[in-house]
Backbone as ProteinMPNN parsed JSONL, in Angstrom:
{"seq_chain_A": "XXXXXXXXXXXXXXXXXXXXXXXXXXXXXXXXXXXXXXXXXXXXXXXXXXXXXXXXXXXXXXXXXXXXXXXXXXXXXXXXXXXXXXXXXXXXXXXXXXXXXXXX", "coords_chain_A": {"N_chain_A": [[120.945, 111.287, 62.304], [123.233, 111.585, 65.157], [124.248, 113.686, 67.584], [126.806, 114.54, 68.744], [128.084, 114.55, 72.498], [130.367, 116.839, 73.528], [132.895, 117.099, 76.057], [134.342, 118.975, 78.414], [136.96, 117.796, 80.445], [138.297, 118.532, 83.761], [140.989, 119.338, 85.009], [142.59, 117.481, 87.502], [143.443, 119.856, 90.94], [146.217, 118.992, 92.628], [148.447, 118.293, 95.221], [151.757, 117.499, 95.976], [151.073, 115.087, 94.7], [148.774, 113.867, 96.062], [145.137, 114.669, 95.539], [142.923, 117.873, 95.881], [140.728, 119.09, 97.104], [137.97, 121.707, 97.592], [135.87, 123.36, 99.248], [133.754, 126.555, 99.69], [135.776, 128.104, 102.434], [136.775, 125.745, 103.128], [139.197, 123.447, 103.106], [139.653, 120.095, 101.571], [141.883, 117.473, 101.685], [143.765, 115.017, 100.446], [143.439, 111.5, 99.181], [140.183, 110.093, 98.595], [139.528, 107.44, 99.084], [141.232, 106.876, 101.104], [141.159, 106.088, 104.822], [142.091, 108.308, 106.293], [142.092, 112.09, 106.236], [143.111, 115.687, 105.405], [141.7, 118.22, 106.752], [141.627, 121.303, 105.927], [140.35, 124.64, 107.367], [140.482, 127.941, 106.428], [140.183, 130.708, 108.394], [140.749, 132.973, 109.048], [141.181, 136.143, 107.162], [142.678, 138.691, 104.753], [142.504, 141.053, 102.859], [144.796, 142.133, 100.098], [145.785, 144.314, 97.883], [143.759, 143.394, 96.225], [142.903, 140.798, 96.816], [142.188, 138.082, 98.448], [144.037, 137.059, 101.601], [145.217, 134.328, 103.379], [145.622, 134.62, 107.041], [144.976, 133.155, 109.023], [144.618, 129.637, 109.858], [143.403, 126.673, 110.138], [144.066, 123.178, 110.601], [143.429, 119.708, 110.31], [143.827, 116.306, 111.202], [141.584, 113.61, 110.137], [139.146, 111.24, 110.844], [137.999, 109.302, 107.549], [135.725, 107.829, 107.185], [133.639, 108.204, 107.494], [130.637, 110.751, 106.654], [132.335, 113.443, 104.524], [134.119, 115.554, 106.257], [133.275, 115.259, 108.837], [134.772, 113.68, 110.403], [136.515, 111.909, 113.142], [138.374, 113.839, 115.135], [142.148, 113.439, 114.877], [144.325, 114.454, 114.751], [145.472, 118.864, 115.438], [146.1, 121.4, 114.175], [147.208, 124.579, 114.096], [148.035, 127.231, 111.634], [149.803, 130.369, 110.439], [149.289, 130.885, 107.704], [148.369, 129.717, 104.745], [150.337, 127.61, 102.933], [151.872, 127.431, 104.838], [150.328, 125.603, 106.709], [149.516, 123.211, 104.794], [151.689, 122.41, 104.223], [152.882, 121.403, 107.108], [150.347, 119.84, 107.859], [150.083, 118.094, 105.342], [152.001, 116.506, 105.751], [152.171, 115.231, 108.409], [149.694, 113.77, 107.271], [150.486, 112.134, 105.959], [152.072, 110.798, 107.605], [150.765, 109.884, 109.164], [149.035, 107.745, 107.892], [151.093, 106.464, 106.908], [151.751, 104.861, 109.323], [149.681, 103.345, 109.621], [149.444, 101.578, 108.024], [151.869, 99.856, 108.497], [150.626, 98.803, 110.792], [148.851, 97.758, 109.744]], "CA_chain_A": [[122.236, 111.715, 62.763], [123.242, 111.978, 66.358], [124.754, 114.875, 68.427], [127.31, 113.899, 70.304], [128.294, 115.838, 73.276], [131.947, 117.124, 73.811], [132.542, 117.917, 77.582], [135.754, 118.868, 78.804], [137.588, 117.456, 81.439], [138.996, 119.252, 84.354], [142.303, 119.223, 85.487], [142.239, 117.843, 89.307], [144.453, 120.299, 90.971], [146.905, 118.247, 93.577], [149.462, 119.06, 96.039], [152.302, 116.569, 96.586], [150.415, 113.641, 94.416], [146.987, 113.751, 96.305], [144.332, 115.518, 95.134], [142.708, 119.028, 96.79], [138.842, 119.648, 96.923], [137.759, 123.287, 98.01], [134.388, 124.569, 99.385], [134.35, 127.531, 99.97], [137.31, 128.665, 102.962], [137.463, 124.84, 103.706], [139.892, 122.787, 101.451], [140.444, 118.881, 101.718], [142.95, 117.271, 101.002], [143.695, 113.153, 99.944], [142.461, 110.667, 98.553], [138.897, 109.981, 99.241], [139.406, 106.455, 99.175], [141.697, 106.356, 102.127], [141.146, 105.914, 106.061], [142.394, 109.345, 106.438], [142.264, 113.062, 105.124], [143.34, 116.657, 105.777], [140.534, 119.105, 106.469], [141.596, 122.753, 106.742], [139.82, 125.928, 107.185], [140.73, 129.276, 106.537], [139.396, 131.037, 109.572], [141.036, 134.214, 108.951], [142.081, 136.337, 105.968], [142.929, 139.936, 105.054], [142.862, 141.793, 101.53], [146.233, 142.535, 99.76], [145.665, 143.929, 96.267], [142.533, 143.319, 96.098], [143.061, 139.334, 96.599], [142.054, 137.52, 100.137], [145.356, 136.236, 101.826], [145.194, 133.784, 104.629], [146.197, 135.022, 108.203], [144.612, 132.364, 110.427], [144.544, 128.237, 109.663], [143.028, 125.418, 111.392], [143.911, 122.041, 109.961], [143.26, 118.765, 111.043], [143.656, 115.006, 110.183], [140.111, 113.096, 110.853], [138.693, 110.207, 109.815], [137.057, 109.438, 106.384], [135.089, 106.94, 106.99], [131.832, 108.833, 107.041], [130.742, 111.625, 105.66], [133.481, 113.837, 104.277], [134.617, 116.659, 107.299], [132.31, 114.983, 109.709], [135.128, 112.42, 111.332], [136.777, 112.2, 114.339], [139.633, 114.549, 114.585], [142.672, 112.727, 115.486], [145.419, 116.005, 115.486], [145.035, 119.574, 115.127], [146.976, 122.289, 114.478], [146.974, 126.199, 113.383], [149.385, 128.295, 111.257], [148.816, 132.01, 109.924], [149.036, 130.739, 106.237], [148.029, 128.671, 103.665], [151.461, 127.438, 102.559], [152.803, 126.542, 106.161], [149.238, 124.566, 107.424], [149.517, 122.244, 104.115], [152.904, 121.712, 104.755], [152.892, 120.639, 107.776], [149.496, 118.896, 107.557], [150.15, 116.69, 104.548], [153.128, 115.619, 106.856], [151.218, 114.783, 109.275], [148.816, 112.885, 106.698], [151.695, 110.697, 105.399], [152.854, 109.653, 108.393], [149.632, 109.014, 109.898], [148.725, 106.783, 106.75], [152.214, 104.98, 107.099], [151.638, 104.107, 110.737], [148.151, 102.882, 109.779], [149.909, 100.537, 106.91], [152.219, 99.46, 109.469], [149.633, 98.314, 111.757], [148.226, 96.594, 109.076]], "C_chain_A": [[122.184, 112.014, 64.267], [124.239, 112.74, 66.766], [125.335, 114.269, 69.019], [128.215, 115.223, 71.363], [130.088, 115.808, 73.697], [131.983, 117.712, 75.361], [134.264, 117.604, 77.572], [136.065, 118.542, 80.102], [138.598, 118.299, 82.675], [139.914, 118.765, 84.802], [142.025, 118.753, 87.058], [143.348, 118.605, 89.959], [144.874, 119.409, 92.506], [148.236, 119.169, 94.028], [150.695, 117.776, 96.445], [151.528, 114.755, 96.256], [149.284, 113.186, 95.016], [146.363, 114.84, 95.843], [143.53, 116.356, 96.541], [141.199, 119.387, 96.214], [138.652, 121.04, 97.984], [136.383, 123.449, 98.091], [134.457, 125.589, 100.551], [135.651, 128.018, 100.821], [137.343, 127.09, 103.481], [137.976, 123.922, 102.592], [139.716, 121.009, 102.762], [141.247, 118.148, 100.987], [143.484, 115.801, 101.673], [142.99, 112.761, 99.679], [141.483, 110.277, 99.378], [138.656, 108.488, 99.846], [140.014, 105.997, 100.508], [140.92, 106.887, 103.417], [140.472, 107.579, 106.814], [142.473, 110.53, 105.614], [142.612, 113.844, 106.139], [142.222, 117.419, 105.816], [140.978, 120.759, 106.704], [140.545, 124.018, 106.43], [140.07, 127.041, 107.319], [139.725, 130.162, 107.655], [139.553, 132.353, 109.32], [141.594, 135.025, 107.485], [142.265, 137.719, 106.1], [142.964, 140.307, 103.616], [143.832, 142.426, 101.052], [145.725, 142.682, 98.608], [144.67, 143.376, 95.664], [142.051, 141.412, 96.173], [143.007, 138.787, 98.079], [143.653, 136.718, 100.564], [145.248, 135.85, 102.899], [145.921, 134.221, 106.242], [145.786, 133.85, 109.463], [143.896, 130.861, 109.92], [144.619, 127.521, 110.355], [143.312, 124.397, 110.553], [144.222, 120.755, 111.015], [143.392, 117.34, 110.058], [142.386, 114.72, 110.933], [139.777, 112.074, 109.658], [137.88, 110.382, 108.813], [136.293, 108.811, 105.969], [133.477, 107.21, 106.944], [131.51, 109.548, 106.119], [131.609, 112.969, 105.739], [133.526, 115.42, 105.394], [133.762, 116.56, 108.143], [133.071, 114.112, 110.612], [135.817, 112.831, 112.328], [137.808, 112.599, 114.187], [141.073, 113.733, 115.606], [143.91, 113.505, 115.659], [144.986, 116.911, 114.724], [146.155, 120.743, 115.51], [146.436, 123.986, 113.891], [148.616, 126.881, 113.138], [148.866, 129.135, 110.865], [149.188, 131.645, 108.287], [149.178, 129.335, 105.599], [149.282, 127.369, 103.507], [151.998, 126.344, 103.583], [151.814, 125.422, 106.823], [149.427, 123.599, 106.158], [150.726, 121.453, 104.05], [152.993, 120.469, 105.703], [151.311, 119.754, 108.168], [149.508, 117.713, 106.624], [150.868, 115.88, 104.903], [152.589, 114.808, 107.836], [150.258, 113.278, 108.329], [149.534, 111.684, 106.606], [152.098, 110.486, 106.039], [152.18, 108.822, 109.221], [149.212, 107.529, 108.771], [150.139, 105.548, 106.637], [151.896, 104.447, 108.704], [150.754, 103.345, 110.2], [148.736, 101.386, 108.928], [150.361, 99.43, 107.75], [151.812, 98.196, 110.396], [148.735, 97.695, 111.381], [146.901, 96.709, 109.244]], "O_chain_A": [[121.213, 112.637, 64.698], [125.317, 112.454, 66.246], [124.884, 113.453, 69.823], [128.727, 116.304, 71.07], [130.77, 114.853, 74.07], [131.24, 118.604, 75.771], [135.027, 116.745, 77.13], [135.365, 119.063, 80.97], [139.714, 118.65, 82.292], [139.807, 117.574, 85.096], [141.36, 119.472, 87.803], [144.439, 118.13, 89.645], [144.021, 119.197, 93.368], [148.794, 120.158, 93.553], [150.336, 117.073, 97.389], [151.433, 113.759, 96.972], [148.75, 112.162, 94.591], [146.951, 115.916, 95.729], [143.444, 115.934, 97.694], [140.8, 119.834, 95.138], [139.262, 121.175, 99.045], [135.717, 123.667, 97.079], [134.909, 125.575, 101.696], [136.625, 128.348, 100.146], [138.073, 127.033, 104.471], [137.434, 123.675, 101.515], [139.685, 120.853, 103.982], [141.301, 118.187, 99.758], [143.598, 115.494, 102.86], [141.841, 113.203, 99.726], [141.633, 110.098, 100.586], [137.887, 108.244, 100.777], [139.575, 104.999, 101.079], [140.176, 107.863, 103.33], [139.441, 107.952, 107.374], [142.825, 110.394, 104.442], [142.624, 113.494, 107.319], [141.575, 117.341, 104.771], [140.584, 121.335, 107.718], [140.057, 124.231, 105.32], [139.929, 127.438, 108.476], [138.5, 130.118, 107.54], [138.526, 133.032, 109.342], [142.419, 134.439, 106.783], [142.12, 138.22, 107.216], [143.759, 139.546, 103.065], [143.927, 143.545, 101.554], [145.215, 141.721, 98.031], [144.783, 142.879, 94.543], [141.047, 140.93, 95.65], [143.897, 139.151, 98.848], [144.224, 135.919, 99.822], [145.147, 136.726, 103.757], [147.11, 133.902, 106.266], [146.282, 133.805, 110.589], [142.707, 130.885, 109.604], [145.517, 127.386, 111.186], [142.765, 124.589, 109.467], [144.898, 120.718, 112.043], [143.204, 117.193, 108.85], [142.049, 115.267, 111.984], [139.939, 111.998, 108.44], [137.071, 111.309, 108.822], [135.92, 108.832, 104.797], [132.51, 106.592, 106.498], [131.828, 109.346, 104.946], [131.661, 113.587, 106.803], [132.786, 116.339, 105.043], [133.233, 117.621, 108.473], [132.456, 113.663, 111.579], [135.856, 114.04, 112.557], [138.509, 112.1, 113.306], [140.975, 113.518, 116.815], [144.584, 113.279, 116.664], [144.358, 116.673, 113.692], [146.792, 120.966, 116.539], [145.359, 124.276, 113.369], [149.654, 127.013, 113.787], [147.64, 129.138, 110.755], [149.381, 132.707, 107.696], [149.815, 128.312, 105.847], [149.049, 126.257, 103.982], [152.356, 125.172, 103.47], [152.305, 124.452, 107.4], [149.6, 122.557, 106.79], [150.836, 120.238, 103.882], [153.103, 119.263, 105.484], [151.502, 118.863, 108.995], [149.086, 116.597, 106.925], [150.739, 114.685, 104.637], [152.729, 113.585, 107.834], [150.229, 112.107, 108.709], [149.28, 110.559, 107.038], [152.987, 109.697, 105.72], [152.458, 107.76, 109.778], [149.187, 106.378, 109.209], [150.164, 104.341, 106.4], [151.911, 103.223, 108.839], [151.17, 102.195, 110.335], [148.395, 100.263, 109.299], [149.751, 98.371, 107.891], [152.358, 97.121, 110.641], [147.892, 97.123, 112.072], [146.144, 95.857, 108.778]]}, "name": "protein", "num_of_chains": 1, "seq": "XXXXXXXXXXXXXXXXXXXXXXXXXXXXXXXXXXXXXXXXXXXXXXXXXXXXXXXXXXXXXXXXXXXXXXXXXXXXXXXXXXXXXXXXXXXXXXXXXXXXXXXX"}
């Protein structure tokens, strides 16, 4: 008789139909497969309620053609939270990724 092994599958959690990878205060964000990604890092935070809450965000688009938060940064911005840097970063992503289409 053989054992077979049950493993569960994790949910990938996504933002706007790309997927979001997290180590530790730096998240990325798109697909791995493309050109381009989002890299941000929580730089700053502050304790509310016993729960860390972002006060200071660097995000950037950069290439993904190497290895992953190692490429060349091609814009860069900062907001004081989470919320408003993915915003306007994934904006950024998708329009950089349509130019790129574009341009064939």
């Amino acid at each position: 008789m053989t054992a077979e092994r049950t493993t569960k599958k994790k949910k990938q959690l996504t933002y706007k139909g790309k997927p979001i990878y997290r180590q530790g205060k730096r998240i990325y964000y798109g697909n791995l497969e493309d050109d381009l990604i989002l890299v941000i890092d929580i730089v700053e935070s502050k304790k509310i309620s016993g729960h860390d809450i972002s006060k200071k965000v660097v995000f950037e688009i950069q290439d993904n053609t190497g290895e992953l938060g190692k490429g060349a940064t091609f814009r860069k911005g900062e907001r004081d939270n989470l919320y408003k840097a993915f915003d306007m970063g994934s904006w950024w992503l998708q329009d950089a990724l349509d130019m790129q289409k574009k341009m064939g």
